[in-house]
N, C-alpha and C positions, 0 to 999 in steps of 0.2 A: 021627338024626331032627331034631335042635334042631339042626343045620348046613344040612338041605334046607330047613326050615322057613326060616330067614334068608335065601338064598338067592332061595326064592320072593317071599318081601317083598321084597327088594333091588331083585328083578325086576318086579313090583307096581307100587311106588314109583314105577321109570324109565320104566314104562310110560305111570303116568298124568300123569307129567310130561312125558312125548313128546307125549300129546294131549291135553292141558288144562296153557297154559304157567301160571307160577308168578305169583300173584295182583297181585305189584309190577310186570308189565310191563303186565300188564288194566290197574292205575291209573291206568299213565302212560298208556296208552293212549287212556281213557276222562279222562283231565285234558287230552289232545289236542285229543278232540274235541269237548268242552265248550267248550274258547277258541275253538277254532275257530269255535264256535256263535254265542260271546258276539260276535265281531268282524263274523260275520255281522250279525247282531241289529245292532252299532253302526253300520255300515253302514249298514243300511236305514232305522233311525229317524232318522241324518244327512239322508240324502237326505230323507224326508218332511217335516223338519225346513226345509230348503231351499223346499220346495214349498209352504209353508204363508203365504200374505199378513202381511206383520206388519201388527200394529193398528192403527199411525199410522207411515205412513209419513215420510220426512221432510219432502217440503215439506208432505202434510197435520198432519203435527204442531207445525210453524213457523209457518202459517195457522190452528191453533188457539189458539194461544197466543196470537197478538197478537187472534183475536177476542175471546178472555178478558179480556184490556186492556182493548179496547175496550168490552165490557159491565161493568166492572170503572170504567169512567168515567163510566160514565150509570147505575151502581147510584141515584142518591139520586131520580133522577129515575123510576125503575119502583115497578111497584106495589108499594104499602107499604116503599118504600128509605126507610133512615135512622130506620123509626119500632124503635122499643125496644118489647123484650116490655113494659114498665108503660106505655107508649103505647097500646100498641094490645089493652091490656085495661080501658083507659076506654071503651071501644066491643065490639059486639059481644054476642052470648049466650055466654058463656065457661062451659066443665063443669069441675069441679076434680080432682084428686085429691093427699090429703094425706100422701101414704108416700112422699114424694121420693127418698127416701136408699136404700130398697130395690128402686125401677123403674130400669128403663134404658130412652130416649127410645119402644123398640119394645117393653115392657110397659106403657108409661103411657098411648101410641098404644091399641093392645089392651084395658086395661081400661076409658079412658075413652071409647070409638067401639066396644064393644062385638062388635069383630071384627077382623082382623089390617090393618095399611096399612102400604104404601110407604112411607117417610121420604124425604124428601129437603132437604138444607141447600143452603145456596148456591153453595158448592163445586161438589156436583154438577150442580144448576141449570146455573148456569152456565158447566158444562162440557157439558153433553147443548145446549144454547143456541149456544154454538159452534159445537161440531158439525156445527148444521142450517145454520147459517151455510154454514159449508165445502161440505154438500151441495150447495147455492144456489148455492154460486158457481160449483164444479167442474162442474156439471153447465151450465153455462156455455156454448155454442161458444165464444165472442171474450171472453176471462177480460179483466174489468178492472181494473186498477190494487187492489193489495191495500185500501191504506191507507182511502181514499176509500169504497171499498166497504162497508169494515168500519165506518167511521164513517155510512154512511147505514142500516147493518142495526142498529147498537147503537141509533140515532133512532128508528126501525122502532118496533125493543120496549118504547121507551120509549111512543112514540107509541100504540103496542096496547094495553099497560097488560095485558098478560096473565102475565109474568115479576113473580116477586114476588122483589123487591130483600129477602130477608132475612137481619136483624142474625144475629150468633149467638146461641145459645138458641133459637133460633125455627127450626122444620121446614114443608115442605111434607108434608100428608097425605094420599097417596089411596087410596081402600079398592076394594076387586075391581070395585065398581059405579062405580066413579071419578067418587065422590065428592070433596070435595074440602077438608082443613082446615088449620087452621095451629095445628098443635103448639108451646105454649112452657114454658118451664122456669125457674121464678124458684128462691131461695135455699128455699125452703121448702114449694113445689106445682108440679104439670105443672099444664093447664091448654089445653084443646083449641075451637076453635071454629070456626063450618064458615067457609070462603073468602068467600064472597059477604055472609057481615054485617060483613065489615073492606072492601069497596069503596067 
């Protein structure tokens, strides 16, 4: 009895390993087609990757740059260039707040304009100002001479008076209603006041 019984199991066994093979070839199998999957995948995000415009291209980001220069030399001549946060709080209606140390520029924005704003420094200014620059010219038929150009558009803004040339410490603020103020930051207060009583 304990011989057929063995026997049958033996039998069993080979069976169910004839139709369900043994779990380490499933792995490899299923580790096949997983790479396979991945290389797909890398594939495709490749190519999409290809298709996708970069940000600045190179001659438009070579044409940014030097328009950055160029606004970058008529800084003192734009609105409010060259004036100092203690400059330009002899003037104006200024609101304070005195927790300097535990705001950052976008909580001090916040509590003293009593709702969420934009920031913006000169940096960015004066990269979004570029920019429109580039727009202007590209969009161009008969593109003229870079230099020339760039220096009659930095005149331009100068001339507008609508780019605010500012120091550091000092932010552009504008809130959902775009409105519009200048954030500044001394050694011991923020200190916010709207655009139009600094012109």
């Amino acid at each position: 009895m304990g011989m057929y019984r063995r026997n049958v199991t033996a039998a069993v066994e080979n069976k169910i390993q004839e139709d369900h093979p043994k779990t380490g070839k499933r792995e490899k199998d299923y580790l096949r087609s997983l790479i396979f999957l991945f290389i797909i995948v890398a594939i495709a995000a490749t190519v999409a990757d290809f298709r996708r415009e970069p940000v600045l291209d190179g001659e438009r980001q070579d044409f940014v740059i030097l328009a950055e220069a160029a606004i970058e030399q008529r800084k003192a001549d734009l609105w409010l260039g060259g004036e100092t946060v203690e400059q330009l709080m002899t003037r104006g209606t200024w609101s304070t707040l005195n927790d300097y140390s535990r705001s950052t520029a976008e909580d001090a924005a916040q509590k003293l304009l009593g709702a969420p704003a934009t920031l913006y420094d000169w940096n960015i200014l004066k990269l979004e100002a570029a920019d429109r620059i580039w727009q202007d010219w590209n969009a161009l038929e008969t593109k003229p001479e870079q230099e020339p150009y760039l220096a009659d558009a930095a005149a331009a803004l100068a001339a507008e008076q609508a780019l605010p040339g500012l120091e550091s410490s000092l932010w552009l603020a504008v809130t959902a209603e775009e409105e519009h103020y200048i954030l500044a930051a001394t050694d011991t207060l923020w200190a916010v006041c709207p655009a139009e009583d600094l012109r």
